[in-house]
Backbone as numpy.savetxt, mean C-alpha at the origin, in Angstrom:
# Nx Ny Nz CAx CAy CAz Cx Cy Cz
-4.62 5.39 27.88 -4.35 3.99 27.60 -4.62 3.71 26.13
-3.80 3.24 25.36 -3.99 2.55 23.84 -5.26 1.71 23.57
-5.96 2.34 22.58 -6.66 1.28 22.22 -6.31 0.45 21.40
-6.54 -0.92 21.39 -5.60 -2.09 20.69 -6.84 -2.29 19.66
-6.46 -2.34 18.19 -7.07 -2.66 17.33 -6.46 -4.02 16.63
-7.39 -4.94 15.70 -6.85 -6.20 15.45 -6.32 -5.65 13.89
-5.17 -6.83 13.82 -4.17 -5.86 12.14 -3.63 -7.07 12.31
-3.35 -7.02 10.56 -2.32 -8.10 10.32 -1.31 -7.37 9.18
-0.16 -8.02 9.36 0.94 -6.93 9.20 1.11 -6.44 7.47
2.14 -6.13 6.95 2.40 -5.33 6.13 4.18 -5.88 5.30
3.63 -6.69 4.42 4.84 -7.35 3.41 6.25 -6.16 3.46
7.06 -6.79 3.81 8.82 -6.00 3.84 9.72 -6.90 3.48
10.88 -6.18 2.96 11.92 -6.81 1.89 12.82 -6.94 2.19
13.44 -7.84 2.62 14.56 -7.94 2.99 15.52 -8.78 1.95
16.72 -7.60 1.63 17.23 -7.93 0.48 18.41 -8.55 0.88
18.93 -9.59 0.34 20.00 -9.79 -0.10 20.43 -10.30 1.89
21.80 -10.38 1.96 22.55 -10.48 3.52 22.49 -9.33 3.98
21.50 -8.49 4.29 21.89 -7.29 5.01 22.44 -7.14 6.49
23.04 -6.07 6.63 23.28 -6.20 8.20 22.53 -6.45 9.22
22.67 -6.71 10.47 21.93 -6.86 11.27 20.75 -5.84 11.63
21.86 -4.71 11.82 21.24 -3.43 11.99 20.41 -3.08 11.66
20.05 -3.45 9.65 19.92 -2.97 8.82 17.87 -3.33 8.91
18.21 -4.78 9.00 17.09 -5.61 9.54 15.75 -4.56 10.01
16.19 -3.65 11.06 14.78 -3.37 11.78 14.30 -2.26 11.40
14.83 -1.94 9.91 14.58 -0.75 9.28 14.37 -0.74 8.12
14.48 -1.79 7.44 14.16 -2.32 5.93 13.50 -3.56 5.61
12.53 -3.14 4.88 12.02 -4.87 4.62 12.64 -5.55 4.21
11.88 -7.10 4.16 12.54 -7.99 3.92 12.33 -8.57 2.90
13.24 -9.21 1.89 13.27 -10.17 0.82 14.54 -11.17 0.23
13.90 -12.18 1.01 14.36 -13.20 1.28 15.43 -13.99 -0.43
14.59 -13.72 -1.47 14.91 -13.82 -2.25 16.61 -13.81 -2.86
17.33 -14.28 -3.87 18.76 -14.10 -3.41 18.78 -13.44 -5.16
19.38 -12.99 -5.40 19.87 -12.17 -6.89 19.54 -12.75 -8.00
19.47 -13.88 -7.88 19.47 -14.69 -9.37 18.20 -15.00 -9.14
17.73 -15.19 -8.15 16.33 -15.75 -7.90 15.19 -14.39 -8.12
15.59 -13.23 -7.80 14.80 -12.01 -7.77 14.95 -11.47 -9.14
16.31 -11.79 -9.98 16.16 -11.44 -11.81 15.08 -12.41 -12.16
15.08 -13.65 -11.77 13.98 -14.30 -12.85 12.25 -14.43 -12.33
12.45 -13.63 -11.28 10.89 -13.35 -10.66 10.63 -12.28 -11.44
11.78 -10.75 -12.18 10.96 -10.13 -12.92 11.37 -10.31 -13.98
12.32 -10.96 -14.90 12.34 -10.91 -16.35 11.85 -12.29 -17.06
11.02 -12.97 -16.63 10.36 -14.49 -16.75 8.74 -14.17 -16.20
7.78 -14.43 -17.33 6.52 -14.26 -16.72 5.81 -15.50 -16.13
5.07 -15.67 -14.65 5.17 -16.72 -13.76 3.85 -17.11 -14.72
3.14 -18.36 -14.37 2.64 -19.06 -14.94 1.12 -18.71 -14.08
0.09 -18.90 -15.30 -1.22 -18.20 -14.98 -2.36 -19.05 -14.20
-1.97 -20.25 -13.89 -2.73 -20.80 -13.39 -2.14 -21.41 -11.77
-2.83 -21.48 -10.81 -2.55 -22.17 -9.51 -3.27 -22.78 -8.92
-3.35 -23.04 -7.39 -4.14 -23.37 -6.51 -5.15 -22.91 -6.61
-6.49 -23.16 -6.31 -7.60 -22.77 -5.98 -7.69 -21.46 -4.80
-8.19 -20.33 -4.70 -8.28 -19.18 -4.13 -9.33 -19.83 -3.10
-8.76 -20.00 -2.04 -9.65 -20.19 -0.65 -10.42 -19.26 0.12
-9.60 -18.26 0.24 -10.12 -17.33 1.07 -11.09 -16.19 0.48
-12.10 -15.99 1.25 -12.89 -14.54 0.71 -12.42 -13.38 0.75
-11.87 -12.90 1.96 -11.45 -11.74 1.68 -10.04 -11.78 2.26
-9.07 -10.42 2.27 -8.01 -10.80 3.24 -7.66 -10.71 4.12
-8.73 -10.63 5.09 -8.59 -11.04 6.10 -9.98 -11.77 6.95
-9.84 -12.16 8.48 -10.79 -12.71 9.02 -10.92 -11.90 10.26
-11.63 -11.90 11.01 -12.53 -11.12 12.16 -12.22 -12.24 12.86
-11.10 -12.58 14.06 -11.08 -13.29 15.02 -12.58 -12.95 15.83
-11.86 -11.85 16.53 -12.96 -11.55 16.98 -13.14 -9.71 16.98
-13.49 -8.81 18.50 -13.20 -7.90 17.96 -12.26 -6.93 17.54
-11.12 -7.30 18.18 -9.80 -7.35 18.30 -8.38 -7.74 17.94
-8.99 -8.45 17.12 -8.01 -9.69 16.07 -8.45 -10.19 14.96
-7.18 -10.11 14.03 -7.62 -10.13 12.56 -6.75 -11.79 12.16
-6.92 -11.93 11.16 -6.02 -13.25 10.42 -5.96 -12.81 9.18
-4.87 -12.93 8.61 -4.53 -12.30 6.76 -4.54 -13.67 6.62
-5.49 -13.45 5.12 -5.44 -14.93 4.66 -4.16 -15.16 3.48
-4.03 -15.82 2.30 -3.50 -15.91 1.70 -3.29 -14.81 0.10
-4.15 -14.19 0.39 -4.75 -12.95 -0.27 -3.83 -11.56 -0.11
-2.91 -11.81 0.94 -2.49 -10.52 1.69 -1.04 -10.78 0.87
-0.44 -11.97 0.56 0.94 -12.42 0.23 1.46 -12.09 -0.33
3.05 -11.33 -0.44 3.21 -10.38 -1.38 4.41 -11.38 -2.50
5.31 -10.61 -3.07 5.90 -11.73 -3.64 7.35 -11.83 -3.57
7.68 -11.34 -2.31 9.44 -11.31 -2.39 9.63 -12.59 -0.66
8.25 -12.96 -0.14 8.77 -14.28 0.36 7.35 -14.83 0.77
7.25 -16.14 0.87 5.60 -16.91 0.96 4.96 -16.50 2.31
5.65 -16.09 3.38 4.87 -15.67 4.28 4.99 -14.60 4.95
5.14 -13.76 3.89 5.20 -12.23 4.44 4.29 -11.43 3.53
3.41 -10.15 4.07 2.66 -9.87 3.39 3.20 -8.51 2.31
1.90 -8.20 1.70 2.39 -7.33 0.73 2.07 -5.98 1.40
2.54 -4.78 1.65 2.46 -3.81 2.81 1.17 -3.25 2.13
0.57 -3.40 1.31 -0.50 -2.42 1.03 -1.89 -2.68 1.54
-2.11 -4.08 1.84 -3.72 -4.71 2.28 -3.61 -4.48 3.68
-2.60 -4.56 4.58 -2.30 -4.10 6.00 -1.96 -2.91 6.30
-1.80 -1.85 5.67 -1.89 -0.40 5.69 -3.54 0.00 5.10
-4.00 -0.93 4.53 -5.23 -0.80 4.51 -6.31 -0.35 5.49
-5.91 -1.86 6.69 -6.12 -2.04 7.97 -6.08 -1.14 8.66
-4.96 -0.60 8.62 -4.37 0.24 9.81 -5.09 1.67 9.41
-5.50 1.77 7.92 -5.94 2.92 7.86 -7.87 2.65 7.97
-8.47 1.57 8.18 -9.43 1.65 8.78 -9.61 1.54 10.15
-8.80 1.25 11.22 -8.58 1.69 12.17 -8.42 3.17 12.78
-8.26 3.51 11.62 -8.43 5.48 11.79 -9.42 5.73 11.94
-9.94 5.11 10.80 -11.30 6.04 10.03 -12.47 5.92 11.34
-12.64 4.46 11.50 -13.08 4.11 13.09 -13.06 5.08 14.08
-12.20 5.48 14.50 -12.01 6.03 15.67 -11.92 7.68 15.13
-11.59 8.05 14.36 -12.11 9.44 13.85 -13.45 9.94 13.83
-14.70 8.68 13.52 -15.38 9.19 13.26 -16.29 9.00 14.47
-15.94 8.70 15.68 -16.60 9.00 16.59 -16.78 10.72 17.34
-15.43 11.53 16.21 -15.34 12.94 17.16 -16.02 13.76 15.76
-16.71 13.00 15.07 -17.33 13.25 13.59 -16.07 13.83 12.69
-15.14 13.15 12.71 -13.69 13.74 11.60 -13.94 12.40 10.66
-14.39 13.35 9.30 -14.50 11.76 8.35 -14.10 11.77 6.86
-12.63 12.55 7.12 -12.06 12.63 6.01 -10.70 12.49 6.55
-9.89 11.62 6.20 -8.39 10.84 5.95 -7.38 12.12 5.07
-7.19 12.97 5.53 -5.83 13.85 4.98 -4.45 13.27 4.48
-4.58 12.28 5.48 -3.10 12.65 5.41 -2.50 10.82 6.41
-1.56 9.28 5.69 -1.84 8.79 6.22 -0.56 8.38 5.93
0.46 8.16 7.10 2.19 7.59 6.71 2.18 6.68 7.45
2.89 5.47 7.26 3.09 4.59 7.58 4.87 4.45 7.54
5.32 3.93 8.47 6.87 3.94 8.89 7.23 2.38 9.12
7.87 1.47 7.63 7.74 0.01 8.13 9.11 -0.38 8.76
8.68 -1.04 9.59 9.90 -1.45 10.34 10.34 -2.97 10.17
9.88 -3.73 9.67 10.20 -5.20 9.98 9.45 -5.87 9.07
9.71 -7.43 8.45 8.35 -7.60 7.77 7.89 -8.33 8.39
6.54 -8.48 8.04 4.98 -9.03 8.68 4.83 -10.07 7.99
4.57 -11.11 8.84 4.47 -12.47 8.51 2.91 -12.53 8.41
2.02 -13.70 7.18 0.64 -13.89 7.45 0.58 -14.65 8.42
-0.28 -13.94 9.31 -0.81 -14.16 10.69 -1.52 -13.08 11.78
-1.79 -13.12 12.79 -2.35 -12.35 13.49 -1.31 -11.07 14.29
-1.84 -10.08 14.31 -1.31 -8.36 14.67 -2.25 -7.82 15.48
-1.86 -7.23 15.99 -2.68 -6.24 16.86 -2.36 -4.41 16.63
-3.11 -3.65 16.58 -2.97 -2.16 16.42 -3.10 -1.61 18.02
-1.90 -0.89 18.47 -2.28 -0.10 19.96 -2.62 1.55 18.70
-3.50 1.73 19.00 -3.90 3.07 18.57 -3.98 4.07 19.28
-4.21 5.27 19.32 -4.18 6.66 20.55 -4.28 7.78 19.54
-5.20 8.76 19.96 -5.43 10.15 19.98 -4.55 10.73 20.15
-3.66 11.23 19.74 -2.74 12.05 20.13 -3.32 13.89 19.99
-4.17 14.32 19.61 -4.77 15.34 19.39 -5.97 15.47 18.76
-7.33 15.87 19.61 -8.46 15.62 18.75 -9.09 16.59 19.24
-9.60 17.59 17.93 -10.53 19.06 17.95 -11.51 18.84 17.61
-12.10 19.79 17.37 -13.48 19.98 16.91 -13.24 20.01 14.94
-12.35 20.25 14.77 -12.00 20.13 13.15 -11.21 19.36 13.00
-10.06 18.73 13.45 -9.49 17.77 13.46 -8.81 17.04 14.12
-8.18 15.92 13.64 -7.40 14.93 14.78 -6.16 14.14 14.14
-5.49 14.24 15.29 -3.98 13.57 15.10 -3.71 11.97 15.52
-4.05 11.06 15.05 -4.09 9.77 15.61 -2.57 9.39 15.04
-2.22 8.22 16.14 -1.43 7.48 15.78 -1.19 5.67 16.27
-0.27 4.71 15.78 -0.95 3.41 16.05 0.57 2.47 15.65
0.85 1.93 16.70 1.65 0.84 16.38 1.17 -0.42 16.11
1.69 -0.94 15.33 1.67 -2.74 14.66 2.44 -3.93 15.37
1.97 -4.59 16.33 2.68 -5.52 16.69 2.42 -6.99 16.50
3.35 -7.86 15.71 2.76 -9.09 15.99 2.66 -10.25 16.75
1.85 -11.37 16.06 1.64 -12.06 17.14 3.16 -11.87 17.67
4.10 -12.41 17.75 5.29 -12.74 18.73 5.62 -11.31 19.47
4.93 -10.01 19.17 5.25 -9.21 20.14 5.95 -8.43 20.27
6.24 -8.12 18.86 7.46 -7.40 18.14 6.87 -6.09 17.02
7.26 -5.14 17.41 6.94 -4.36 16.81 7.05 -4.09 15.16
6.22 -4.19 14.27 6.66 -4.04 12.63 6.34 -2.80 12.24
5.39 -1.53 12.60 5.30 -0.33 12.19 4.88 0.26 12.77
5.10 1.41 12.41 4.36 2.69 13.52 3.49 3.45 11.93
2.46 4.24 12.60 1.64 4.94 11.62 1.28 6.27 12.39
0.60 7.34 11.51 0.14 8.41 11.94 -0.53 9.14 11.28
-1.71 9.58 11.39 -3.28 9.98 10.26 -3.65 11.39 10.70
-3.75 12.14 10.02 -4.70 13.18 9.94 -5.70 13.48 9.63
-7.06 12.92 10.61 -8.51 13.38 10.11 -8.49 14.35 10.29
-10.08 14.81 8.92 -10.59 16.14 9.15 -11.53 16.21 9.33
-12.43 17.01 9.75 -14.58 17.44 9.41 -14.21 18.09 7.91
-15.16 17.79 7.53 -15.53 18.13 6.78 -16.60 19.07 6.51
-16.72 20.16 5.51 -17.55 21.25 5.71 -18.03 22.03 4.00
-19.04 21.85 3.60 -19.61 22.51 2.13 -19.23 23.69 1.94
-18.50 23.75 1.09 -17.62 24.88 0.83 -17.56 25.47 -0.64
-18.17 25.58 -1.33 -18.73 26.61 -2.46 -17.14 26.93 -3.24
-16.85 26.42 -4.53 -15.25 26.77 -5.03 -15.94 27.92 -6.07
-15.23 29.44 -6.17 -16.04 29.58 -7.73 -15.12 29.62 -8.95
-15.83 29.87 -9.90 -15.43 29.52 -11.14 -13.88 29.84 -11.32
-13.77 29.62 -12.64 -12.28 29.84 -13.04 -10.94 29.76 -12.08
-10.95 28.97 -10.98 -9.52 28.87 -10.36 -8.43 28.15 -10.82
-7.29 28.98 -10.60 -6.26 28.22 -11.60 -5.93 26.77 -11.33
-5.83 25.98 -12.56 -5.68 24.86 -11.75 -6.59 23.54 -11.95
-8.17 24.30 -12.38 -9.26 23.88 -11.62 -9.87 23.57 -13.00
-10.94 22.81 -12.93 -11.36 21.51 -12.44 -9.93 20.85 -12.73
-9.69 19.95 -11.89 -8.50 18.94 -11.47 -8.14 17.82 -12.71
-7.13 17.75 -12.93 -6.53 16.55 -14.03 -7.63 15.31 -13.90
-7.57 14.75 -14.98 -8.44 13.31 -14.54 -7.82 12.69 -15.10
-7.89 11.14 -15.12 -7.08 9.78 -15.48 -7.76 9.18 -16.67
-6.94 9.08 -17.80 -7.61 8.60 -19.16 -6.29 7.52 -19.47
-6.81 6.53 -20.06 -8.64 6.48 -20.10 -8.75 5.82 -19.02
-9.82 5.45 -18.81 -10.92 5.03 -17.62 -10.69 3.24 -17.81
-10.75 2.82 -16.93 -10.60 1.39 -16.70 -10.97 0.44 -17.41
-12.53 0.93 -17.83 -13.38 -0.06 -19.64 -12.32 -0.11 -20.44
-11.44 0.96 -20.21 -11.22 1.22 -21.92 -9.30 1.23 -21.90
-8.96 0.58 -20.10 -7.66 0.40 -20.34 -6.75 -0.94 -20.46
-5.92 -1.31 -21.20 -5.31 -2.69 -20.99 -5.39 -3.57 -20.28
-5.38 -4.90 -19.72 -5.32 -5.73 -18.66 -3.81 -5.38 -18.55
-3.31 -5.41 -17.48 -2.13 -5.35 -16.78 -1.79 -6.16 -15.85
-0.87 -7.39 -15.97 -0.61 -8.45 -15.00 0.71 -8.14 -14.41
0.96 -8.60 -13.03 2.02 -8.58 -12.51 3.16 -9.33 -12.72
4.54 -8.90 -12.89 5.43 -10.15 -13.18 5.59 -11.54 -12.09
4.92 -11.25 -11.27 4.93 -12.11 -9.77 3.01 -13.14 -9.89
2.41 -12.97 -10.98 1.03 -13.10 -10.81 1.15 -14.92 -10.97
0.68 -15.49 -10.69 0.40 -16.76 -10.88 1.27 -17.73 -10.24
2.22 -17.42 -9.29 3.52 -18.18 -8.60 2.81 -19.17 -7.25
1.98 -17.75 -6.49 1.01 -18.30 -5.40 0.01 -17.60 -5.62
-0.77 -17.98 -4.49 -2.36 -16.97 -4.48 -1.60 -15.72 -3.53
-1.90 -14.65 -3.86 -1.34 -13.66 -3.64 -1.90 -12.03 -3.69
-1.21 -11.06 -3.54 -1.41 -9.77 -3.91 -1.56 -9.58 -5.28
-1.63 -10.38 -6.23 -1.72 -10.03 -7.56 -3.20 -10.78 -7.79
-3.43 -11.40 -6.49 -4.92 -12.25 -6.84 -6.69 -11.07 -6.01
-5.76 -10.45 -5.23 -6.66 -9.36 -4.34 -6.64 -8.37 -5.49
-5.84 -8.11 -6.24 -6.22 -6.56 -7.22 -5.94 -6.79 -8.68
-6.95 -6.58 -8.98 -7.13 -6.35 -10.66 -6.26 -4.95 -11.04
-5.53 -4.98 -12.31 -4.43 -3.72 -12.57 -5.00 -3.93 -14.06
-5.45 -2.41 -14.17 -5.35 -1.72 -15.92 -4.36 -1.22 -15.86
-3.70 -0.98 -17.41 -2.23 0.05 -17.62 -3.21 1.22 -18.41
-3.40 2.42 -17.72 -3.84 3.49 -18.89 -2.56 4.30 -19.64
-1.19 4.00 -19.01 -0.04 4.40 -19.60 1.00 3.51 -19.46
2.38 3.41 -20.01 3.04 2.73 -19.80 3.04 0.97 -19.40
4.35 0.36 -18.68 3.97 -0.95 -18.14 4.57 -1.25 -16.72
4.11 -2.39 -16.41 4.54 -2.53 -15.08 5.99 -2.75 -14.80
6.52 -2.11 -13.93 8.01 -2.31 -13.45 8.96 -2.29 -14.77
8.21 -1.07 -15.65 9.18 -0.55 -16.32 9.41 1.11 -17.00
9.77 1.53 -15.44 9.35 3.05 -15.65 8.40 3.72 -15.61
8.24 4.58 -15.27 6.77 5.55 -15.09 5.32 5.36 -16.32
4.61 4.80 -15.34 3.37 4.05 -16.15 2.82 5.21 -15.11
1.40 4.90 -15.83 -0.10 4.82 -15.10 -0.93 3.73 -14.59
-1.67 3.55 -13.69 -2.11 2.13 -13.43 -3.33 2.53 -12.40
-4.20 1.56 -13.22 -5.81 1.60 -12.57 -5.86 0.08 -11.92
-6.54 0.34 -9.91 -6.06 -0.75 -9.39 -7.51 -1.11 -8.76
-7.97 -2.23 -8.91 -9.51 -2.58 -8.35 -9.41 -3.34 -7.36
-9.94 -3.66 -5.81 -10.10 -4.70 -5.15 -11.12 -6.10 -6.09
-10.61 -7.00 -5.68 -11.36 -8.08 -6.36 -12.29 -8.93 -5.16
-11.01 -8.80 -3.96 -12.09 -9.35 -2.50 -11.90 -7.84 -1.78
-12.74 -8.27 -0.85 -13.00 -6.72 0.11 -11.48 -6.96 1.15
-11.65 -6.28 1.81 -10.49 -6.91 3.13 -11.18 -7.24 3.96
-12.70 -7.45 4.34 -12.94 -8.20 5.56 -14.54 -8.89 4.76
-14.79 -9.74 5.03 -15.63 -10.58 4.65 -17.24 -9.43 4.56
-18.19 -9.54 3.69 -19.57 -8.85 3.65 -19.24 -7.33 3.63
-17.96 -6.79 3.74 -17.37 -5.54 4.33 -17.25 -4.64 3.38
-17.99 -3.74 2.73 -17.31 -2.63 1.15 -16.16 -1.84 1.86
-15.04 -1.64 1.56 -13.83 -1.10 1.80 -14.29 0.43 1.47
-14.17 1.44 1.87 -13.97 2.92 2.47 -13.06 3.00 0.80
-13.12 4.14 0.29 -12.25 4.86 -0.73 -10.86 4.83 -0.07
-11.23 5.43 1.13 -9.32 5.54 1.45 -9.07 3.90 1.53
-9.41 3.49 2.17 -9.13 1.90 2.01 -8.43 1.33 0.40
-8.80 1.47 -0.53 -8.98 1.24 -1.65 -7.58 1.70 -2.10
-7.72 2.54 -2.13 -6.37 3.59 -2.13 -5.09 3.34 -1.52
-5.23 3.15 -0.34 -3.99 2.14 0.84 -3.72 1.08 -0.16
-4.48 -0.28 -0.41 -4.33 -0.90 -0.77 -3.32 -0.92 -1.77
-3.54 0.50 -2.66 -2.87 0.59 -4.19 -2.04 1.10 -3.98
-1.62 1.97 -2.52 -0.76 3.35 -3.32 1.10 2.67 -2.83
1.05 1.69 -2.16 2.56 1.17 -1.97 2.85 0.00 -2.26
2.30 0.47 -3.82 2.83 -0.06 -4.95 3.62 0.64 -5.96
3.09 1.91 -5.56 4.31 2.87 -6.80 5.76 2.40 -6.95
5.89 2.36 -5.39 7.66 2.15 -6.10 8.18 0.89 -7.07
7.21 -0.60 -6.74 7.70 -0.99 -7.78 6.92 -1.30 -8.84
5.89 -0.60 -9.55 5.46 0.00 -11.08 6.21 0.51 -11.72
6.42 1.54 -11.06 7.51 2.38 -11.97 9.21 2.16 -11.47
9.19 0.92 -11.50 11.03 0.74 -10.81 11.36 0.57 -12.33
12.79 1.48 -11.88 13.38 1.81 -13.22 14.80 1.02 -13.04
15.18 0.63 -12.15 16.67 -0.01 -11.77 15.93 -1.93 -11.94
16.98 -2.64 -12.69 16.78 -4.00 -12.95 17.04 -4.63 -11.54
16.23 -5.42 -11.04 16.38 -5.57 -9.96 17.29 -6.91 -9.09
17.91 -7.55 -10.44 19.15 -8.34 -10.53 19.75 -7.75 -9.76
20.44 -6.77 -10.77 21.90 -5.97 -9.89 21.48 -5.10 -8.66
20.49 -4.58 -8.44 19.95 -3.39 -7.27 19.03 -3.81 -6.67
19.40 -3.28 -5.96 18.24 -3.22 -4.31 17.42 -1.62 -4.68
16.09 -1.58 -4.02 15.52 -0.02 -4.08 14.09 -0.13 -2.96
14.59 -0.18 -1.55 13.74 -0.37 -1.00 13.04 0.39 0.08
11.57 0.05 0.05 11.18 1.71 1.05 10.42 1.40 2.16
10.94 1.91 2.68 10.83 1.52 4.44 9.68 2.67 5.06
9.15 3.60 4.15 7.91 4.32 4.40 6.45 4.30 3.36
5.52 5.10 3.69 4.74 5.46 2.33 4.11 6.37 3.15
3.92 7.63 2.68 3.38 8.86 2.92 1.96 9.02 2.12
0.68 9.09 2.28 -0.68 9.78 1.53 -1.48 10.87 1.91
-1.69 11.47 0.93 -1.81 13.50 1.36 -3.43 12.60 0.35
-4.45 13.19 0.68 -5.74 12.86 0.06 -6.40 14.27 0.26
-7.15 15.17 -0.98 -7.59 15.95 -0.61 -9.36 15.97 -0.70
-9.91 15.17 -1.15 -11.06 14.29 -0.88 -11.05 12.62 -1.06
-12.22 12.10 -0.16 -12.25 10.61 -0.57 -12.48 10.01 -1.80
-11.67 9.13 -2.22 -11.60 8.49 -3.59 -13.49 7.84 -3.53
-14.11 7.84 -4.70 -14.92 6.96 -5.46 -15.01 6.10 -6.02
-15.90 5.01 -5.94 -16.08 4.11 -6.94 -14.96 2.90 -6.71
-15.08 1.58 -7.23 -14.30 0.66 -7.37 -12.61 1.01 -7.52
-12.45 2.11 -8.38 -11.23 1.63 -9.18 -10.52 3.29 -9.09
-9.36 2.39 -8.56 -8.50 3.82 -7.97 -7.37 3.96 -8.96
-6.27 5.19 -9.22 -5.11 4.87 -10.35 -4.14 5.81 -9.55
-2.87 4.94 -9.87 -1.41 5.92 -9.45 -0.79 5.90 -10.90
-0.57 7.16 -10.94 0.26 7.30 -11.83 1.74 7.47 -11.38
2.73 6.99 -11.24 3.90 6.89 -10.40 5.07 6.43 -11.26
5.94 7.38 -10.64 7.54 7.44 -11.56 8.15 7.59 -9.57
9.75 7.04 -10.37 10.94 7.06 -9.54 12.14 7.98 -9.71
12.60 8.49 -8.78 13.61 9.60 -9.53 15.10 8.86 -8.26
16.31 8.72 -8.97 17.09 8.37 -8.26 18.23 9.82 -8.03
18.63 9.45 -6.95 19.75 9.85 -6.77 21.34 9.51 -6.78
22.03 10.25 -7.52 23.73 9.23 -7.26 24.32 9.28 -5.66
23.37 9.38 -4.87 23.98 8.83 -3.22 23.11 8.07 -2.80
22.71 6.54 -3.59 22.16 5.80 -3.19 21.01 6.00 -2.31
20.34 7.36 -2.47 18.81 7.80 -1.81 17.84 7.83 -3.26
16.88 7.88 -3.08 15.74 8.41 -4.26 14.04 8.13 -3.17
13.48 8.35 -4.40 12.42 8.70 -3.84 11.06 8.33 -4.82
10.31 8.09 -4.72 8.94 7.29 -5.96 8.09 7.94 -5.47
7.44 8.91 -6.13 6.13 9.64 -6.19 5.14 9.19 -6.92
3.72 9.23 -6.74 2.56 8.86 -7.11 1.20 9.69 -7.33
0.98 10.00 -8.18 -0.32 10.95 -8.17 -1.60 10.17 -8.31
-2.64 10.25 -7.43 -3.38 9.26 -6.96 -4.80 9.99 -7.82
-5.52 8.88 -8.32 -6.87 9.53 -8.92 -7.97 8.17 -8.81
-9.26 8.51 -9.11 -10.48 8.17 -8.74 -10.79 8.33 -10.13
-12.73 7.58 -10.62 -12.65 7.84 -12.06 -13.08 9.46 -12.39
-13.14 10.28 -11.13 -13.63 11.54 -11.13 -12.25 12.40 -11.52
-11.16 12.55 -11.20 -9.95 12.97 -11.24 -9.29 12.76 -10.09
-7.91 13.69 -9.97 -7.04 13.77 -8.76 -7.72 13.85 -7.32
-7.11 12.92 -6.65 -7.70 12.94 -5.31 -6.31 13.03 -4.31
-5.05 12.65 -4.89 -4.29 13.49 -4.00 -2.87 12.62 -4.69
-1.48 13.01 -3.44 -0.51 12.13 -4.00 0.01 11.30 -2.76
1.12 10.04 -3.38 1.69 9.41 -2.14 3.04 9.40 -2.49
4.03 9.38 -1.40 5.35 9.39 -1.83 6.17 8.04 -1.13
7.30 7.54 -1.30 8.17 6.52 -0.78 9.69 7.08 -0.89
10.09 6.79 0.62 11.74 7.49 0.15 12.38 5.76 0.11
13.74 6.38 -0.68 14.09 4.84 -1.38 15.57 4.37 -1.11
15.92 3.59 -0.35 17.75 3.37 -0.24 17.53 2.48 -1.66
18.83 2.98 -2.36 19.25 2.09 -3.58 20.49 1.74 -2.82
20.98 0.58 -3.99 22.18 -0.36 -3.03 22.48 -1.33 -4.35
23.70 -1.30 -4.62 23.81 -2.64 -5.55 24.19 -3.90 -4.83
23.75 -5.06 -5.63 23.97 -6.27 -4.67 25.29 -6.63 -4.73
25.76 -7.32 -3.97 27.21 -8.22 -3.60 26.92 -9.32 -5.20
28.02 -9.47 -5.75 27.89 -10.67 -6.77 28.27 -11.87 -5.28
């Protein structure tokens, strides 16, 4: 029998008139062409409403969550941004992993199906395979109305002290320069419109800029996701890493659509410390497929990568 965990959903784009079809497989963004050029080539204005909420979300009870206004992403006012609810879903792992003592996050995809309105979700979760070294979980997203918005699937591990020796190729691992003291403030072109996903995470640029081609970017929680709660490294990480595709979106997003209906994370230890960084580029293809890769780091170095596969599409004038 599923165990039902409480979740609140995960921001999707739904572009332009898409087909019907098209609907239960691509996010959503409501937004219409002329309206989505001047959300990124016009910088929104820095001041708003007062920030209500503590964190983004609330503890109905044990079973049910509420995304506050914190979760909001920016392609429609009440749909969230997929990264604070893959958050969720990936502490719902960690939970239930670590009762068979598996307490390391390998490996964590998320498959979005629909977008998630702010409001209340539920997680059916299940074991699908659990050893003595590791486990195969997996977990659907349904919301309140009862409708399915994603499916997910995690690979814990145990973990075990394991002695590396010297000189391996490769080794000690890339690290991320510079370090967050010492990198740019980096604002979102969407920051100041509502209280939002640009109000939950602080962004340094240690390379490049936002949503214009392959940058680097150091990403901090500013609220936790659950009230008194320190967020888990992988947590931290969720939060940031499905965002690559649009950091480094290289297509103007007037004329094109580029939207990703997954996010894949391979972690080969848990991230540290406050402040996580993707370094992330997009590579297209001329058959309207591509794909946005991300190399994920901690202020220690590489801690692993995440990927997004991408339908491109030009819009209807």
């Amino acid at each position: 029998m599923p165990v039902v965990w409480p979740w609140c959903g995960a921001t999707m784009m739904h572009i332009g008139q898409c087909r019907r079809h098209r609907r239960s497989t691509h996010r959503a963004l409501t937004l219409s062409s002329t309206s989505a050029h001047h959300l990124y080539s016009e910088r929104m204005p820095t001041h708003h409403a007062p920030i209500n909420a503590a964190a983004a979300y609330t503890a109905l009870d044990a079973r049910r969550f509420r995304a506050s206004e914190l979760t909001r992403g920016p392609w429609h006012p009440e749909h969230q941004h997929a990264g604070p609810p893959i958050a969720l879903v990936c502490r719902a792992f960690e939970q239930a992993a670590q009762a068979h003592g598996l307490g390391h996050l390998a490996r964590l995809t998320a498959n979005l199906l629909r977008p998630v309105p702010i409001g209340e979700l539920a997680i059916e979760l299940e074991g699908d395979y659990v050893g003595r070294n590791a486990g195969h979980f997996s977990a659907r997203l349904i919301s309140g109305e009862g409708k399915e918005v994603g499916r997910f699937t995690a690979l814990l591990q145990k973990e075990s002290d394991v002695g590396l020796p010297e000189g391996l190729p490769g080794h000690p691992l890339p690290a991320m320069t510079p370090m967050p003291a010492d990198a740019a403030l980096a604002t979102f072109p969407f920051a100041g419109r509502r209280v939002g996903y640009a109000d939950l995470v602080e962004t340094r640029a240690a390379r490049g800029e936002l949503f214009r081609g392959p940058c680097a970017i150091w990403f901090r929680l500013r609220h936790p996701l659950l009230p008194g709660e320190a967020p888990s490294g992988y947590q931290r990480m969720a939060v940031a890493a499905d965002s690559g595709n649009g950091i480094s979106a290289v297509l103007d997003i007037g004329p094109h659509s580029f939207v990703n209906s997954d996010l894949t994370i391979n972690l080969l230890r848990a991230p540290v410390g406050e402040w996580v960084a993707l370094d992330a580029r997009t590579h297209l293809g001329t058959n309207g497929c591509g794909l946005a890769e991300s190399a994920l780091y901690d202020v220690q170095g590489l801690v692993g990568r995440a990927t997004q596969s991408l339908l491109v599409r030009a819009r209807q004038a």
